[in-house]
Biotite code that builds the C-alpha atoms (Angstrom):
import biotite.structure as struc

atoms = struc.array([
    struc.Atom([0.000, 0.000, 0.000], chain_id="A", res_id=1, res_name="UNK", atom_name="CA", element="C"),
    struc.Atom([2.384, 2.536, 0.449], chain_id="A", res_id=2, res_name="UNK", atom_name="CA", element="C"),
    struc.Atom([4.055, 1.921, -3.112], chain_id="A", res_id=3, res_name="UNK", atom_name="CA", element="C"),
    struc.Atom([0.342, 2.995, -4.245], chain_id="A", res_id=4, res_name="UNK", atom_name="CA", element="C"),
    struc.Atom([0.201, 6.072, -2.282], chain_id="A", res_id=5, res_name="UNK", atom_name="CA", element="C"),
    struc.Atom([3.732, 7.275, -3.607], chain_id="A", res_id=6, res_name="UNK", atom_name="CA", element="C"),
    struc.Atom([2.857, 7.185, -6.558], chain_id="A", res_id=7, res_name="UNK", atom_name="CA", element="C"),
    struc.Atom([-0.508, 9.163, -6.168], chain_id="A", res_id=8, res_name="UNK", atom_name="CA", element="C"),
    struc.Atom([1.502, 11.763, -4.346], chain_id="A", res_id=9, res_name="UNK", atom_name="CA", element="C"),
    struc.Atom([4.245, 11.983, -7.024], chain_id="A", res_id=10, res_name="UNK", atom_name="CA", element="C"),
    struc.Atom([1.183, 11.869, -9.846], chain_id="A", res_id=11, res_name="UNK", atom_name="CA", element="C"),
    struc.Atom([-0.561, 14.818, -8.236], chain_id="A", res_id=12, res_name="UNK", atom_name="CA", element="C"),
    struc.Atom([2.964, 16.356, -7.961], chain_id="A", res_id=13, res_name="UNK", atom_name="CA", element="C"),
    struc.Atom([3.172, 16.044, -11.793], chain_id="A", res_id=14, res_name="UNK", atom_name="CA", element="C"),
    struc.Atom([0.037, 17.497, -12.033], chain_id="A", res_id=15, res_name="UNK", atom_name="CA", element="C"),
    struc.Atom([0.255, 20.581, -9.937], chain_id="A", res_id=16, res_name="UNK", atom_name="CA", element="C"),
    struc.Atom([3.619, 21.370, -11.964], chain_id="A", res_id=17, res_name="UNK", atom_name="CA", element="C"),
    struc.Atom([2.275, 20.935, -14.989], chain_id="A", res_id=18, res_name="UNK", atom_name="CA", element="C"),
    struc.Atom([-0.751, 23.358, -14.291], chain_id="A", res_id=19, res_name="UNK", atom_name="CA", element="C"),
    struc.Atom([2.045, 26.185, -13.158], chain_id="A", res_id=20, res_name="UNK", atom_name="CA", element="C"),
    struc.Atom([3.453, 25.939, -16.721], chain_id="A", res_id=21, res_name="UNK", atom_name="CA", element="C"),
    struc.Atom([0.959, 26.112, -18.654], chain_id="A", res_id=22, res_name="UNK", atom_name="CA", element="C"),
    struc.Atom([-0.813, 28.399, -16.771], chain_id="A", res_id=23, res_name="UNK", atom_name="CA", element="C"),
    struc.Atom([2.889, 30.304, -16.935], chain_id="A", res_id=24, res_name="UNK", atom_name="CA", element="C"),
    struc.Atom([3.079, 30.080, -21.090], chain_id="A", res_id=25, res_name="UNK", atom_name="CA", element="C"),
    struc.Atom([-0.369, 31.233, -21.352], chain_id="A", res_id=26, res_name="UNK", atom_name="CA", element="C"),
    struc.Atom([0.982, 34.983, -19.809], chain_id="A", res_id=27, res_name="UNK", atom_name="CA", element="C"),
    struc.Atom([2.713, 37.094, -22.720], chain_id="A", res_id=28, res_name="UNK", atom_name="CA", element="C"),
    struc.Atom([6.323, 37.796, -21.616], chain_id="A", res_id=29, res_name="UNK", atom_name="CA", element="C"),
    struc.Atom([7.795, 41.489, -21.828], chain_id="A", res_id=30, res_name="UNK", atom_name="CA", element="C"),
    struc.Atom([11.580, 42.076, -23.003], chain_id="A", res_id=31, res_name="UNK", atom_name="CA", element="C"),
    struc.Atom([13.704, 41.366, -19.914], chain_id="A", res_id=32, res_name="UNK", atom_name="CA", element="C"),
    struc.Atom([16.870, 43.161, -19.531], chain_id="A", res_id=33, res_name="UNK", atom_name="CA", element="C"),
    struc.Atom([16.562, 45.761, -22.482], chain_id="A", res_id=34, res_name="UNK", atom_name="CA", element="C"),
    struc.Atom([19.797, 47.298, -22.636], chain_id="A", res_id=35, res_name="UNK", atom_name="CA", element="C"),
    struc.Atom([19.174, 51.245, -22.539], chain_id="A", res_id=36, res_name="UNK", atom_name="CA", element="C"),
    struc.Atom([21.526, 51.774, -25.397], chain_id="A", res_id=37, res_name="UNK", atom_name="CA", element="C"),
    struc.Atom([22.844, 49.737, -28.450], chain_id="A", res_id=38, res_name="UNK", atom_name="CA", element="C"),
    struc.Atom([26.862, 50.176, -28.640], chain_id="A", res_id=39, res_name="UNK", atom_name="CA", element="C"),
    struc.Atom([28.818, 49.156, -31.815], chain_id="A", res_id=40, res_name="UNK", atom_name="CA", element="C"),
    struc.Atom([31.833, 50.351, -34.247], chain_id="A", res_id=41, res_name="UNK", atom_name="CA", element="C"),
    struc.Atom([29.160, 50.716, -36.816], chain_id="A", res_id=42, res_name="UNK", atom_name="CA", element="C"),
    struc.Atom([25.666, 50.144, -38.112], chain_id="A", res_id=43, res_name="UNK", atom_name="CA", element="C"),
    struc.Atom([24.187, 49.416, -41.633], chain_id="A", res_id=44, res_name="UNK", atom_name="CA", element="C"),
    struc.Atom([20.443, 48.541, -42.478], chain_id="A", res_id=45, res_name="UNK", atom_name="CA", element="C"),
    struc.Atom([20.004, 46.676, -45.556], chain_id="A", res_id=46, res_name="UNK", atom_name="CA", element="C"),
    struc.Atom([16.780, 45.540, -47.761], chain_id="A", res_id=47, res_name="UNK", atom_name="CA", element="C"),
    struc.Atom([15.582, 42.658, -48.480], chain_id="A", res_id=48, res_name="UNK", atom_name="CA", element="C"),
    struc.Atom([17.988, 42.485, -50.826], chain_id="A", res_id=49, res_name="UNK", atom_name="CA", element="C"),
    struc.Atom([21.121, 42.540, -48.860], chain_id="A", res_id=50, res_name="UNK", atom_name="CA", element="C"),
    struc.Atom([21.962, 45.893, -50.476], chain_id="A", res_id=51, res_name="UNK", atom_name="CA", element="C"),
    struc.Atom([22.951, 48.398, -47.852], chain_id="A", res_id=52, res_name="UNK", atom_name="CA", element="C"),
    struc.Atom([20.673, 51.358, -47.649], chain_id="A", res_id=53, res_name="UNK", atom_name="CA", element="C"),
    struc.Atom([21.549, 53.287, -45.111], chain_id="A", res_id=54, res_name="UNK", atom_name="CA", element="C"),
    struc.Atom([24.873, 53.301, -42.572], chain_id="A", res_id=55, res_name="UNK", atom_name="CA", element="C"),
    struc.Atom([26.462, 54.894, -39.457], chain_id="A", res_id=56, res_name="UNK", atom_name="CA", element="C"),
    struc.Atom([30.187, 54.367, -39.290], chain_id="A", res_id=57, res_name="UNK", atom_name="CA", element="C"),
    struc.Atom([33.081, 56.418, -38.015], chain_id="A", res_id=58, res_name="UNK", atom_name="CA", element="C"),
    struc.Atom([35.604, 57.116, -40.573], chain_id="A", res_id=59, res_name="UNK", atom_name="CA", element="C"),
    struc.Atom([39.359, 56.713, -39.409], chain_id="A", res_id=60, res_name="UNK", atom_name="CA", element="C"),
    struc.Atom([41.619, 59.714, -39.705], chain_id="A", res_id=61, res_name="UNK", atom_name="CA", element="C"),
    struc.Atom([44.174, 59.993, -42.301], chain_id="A", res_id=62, res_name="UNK", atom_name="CA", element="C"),
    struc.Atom([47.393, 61.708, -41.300], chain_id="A", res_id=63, res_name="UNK", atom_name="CA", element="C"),
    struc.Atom([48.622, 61.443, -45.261], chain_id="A", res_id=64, res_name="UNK", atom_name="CA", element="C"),
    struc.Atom([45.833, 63.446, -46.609], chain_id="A", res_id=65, res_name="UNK", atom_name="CA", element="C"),
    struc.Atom([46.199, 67.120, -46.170], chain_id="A", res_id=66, res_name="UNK", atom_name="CA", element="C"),
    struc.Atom([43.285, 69.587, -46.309], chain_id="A", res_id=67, res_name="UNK", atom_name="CA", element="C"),
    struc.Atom([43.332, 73.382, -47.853], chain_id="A", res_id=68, res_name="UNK", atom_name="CA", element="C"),
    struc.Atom([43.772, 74.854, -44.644], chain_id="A", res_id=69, res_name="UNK", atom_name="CA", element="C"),
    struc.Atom([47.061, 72.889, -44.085], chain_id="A", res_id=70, res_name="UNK", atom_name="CA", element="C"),
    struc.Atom([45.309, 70.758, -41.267], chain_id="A", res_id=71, res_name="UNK", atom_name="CA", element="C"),
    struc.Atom([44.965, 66.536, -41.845], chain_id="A", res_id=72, res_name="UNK", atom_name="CA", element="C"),
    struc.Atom([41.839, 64.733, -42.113], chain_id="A", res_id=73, res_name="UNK", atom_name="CA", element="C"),
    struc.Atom([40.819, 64.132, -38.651], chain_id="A", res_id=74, res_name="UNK", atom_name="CA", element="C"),
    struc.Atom([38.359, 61.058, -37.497], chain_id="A", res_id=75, res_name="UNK", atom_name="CA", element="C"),
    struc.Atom([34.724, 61.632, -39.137], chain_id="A", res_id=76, res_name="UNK", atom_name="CA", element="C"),
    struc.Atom([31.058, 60.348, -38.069], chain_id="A", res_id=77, res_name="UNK", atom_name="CA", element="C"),
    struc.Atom([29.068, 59.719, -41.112], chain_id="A", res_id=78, res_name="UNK", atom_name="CA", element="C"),
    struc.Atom([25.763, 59.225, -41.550], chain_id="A", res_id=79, res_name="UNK", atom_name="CA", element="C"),
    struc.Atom([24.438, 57.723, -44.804], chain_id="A", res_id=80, res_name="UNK", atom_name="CA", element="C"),
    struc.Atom([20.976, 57.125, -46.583], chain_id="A", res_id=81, res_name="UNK", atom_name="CA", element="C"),
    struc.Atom([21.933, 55.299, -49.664], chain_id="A", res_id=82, res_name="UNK", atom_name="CA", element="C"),
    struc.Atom([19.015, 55.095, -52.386], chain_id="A", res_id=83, res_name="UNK", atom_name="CA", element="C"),
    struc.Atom([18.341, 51.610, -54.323], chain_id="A", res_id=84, res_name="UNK", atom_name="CA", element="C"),
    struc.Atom([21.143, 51.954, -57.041], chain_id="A", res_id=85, res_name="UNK", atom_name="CA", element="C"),
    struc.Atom([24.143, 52.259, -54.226], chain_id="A", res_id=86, res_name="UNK", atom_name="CA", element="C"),
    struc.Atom([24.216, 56.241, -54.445], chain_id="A", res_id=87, res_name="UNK", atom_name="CA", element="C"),
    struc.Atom([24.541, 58.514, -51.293], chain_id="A", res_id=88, res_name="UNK", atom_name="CA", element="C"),
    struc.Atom([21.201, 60.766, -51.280], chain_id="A", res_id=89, res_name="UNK", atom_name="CA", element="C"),
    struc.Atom([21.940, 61.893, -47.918], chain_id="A", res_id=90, res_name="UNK", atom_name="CA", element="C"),
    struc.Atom([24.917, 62.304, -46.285], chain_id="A", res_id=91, res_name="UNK", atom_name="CA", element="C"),
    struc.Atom([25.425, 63.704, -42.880], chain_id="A", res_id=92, res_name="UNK", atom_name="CA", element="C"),
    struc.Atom([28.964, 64.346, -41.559], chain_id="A", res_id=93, res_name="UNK", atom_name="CA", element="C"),
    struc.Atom([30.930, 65.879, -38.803], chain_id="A", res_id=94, res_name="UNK", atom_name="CA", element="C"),
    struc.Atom([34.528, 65.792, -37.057], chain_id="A", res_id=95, res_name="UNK", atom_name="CA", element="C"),
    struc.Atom([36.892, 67.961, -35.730], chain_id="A", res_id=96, res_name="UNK", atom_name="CA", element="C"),
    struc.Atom([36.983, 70.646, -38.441], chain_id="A", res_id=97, res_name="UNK", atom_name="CA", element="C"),
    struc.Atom([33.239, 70.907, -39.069], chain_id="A", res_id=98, res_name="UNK", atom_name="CA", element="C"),
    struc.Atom([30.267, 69.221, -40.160], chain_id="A", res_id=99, res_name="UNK", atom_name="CA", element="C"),
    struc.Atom([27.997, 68.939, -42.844], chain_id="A", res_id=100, res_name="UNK", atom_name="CA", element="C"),
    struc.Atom([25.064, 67.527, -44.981], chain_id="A", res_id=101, res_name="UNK", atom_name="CA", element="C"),
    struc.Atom([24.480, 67.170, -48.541], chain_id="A", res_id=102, res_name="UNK", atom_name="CA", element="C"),
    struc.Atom([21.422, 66.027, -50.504], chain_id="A", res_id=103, res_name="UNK", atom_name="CA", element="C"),
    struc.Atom([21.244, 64.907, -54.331], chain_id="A", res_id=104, res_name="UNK", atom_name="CA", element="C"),
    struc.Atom([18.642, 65.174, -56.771], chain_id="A", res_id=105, res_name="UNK", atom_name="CA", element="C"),
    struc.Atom([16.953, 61.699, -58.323], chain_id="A", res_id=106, res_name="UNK", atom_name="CA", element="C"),
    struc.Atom([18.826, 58.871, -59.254], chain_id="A", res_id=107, res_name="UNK", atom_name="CA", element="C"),
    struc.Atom([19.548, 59.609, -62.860], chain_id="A", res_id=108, res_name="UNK", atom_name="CA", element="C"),
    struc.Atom([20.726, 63.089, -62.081], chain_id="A", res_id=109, res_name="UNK", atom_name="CA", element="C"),
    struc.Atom([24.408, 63.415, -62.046], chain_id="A", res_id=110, res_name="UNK", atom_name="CA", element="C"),
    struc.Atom([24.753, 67.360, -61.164], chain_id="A", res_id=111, res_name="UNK", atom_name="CA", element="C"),
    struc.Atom([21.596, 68.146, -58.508], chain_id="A", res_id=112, res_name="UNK", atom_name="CA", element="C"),
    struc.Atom([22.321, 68.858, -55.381], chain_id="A", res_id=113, res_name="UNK", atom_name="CA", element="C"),
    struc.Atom([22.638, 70.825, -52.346], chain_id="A", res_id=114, res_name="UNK", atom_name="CA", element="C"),
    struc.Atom([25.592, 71.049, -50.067], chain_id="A", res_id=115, res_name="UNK", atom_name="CA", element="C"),
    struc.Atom([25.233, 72.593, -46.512], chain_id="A", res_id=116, res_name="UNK", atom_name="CA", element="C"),
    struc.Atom([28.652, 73.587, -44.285], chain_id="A", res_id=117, res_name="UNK", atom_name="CA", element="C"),
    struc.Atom([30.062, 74.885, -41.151], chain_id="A", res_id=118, res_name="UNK", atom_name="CA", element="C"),
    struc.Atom([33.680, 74.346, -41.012], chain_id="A", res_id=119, res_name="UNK", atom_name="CA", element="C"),
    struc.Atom([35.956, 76.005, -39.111], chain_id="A", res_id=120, res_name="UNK", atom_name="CA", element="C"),
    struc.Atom([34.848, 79.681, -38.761], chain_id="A", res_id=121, res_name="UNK", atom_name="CA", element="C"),
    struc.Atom([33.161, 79.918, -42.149], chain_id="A", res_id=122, res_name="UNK", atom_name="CA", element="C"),
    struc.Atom([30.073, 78.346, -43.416], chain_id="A", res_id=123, res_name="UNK", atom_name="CA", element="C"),
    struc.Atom([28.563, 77.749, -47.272], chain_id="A", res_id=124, res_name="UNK", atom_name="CA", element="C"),
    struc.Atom([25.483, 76.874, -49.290], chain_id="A", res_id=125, res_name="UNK", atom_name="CA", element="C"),
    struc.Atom([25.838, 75.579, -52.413], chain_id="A", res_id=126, res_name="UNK", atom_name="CA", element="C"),
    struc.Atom([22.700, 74.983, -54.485], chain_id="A", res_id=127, res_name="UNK", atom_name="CA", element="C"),
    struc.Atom([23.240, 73.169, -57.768], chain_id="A", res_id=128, res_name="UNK", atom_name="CA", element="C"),
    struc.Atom([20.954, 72.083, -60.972], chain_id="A", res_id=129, res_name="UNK", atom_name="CA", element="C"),
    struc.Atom([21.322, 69.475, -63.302], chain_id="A", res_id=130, res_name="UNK", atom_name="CA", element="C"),
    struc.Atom([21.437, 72.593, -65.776], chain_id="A", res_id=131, res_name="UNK", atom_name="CA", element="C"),
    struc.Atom([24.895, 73.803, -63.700], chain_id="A", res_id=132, res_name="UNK", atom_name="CA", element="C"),
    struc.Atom([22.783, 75.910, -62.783], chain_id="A", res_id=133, res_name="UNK", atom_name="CA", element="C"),
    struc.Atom([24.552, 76.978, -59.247], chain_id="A", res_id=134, res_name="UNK", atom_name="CA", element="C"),
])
């Protein structure tokens, strides 16, 4: 007899655990542990494709290139939306020296654009047609 009534107790065991569960999977379950920010040396999105479309990268200085002012090419945060074709429509920029944006006209156009700057104490505009029209 008490074989029999171990095994009852161990059966309604089973059963009572069982009940938790799926009583527990039944309950939708929130995102545990969301980390308040996403950290990485860079970040493309691509399409379904597997064409990148837009990017976030940090561009390395470059002691060997010198720029007009006599300074080098310091480290540079860029920002790109990239339409379907591979072609920078928006470009977002800024380091040391200055930052800017530029957007260009449709894909087939070669020469519209606009071009926005602040770099070192100066800034610029520069509005341009496909006609060269500036």
């Amino acid at each position: 007899m008490s074989v029999h009534r171990l095994l009852v107790a161990l059966s309604g065991a089973n059963l009572v655990l069982l009940t938790c569960l799926l009583l527990a999977a039944g309950r939708p379950t929130g995102a545990q542990g969301v980390p308040p920010v996403l950290r990485g040396q860079a970040l493309e999105i691509v399409d379904p494709q597997g064409r990148v479309r837009a990017s976030l990268l940090i561009q390395p200085a470059d002691p060997s290139v010198t720029m007009p002012g006599g300074g080098t090419v310091s480290e540079t945060v860029i920002l790109r939306l990239i339409d379907p074709y591979g072609r920078p429509a928006v470009k977002i920029a800024a380091s040391e020296q200055g930052a800017g944006l530029s957007f260009t006209g449709h894909t087939k156009s070669r020469d519209t654009y606009v071009v926005l700057k602040a770099e070192g104490a100066a800034s610029s505009l520069k509005l341009r047609n496909e006609d060269a029209r500036e």
